[in-house]
C-alpha positions, -999 to +999 in steps of 0.1 A: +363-486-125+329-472-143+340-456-174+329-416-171+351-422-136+382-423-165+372-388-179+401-370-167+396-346-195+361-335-190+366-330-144+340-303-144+322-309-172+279-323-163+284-358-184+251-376-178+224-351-177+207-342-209+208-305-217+171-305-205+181-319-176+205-295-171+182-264-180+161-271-147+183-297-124+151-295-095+130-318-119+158-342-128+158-341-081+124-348-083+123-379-108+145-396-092+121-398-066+092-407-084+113-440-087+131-448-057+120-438-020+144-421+003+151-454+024+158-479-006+185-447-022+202-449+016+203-487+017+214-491-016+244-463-007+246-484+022+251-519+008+277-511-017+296-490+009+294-524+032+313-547+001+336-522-003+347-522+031+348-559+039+371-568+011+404-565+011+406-562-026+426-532-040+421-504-033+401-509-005+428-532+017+442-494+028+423-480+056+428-445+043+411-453+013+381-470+029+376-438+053+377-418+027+349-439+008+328-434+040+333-398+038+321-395-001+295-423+011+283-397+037+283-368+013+266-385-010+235-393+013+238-360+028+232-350-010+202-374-019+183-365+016+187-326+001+179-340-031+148-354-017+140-323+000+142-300-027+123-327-051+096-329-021+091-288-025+087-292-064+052-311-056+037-290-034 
């Protein structure tokens, strides 16, 4: 598991954003952006969410767990496509 998931003690606290990152979260949006297009952000989300499913590897051999990945997985790109929106405005 990726070590900040182990931070039981800090659930709410923001753990990889700098605190100027934090002071304006749109432009952190918008870098990531700059970077990565849309498409390759989804396919990447995509790919990983494929392995995951076609193992049967703990935890993912229970089929609970693996629809609830899908669910986070489909958050999570609801997330970047808003993401993208919001870093889209910053621009114009």
């Amino acid at each position: 598991m990726f070590p900040l998931f182990k931070q039981q003690s800090l659930p709410e606290q923001i753990l990889l954003l700098s605190p100027e990152e934090a002071k304006d979260p749109h432009d952190t949006l918008a870098s990531l952006f700059i970077d990565h297009k849309l498409h390759e952000v989804r396919k990447f989300l995509g790919d990983v969410t494929e392995t995951c499913l076609t193992t049967d590897r703990h935890p993912f051999s229970d089929p609970e767990v693996r629809s609830d990945c899908l669910h986070y997985i489909n958050w999570l790109v609801r997330c970047v496509e808003a993401s993208a929106l919001i870093a889209g405005q910053r621009k114009e």
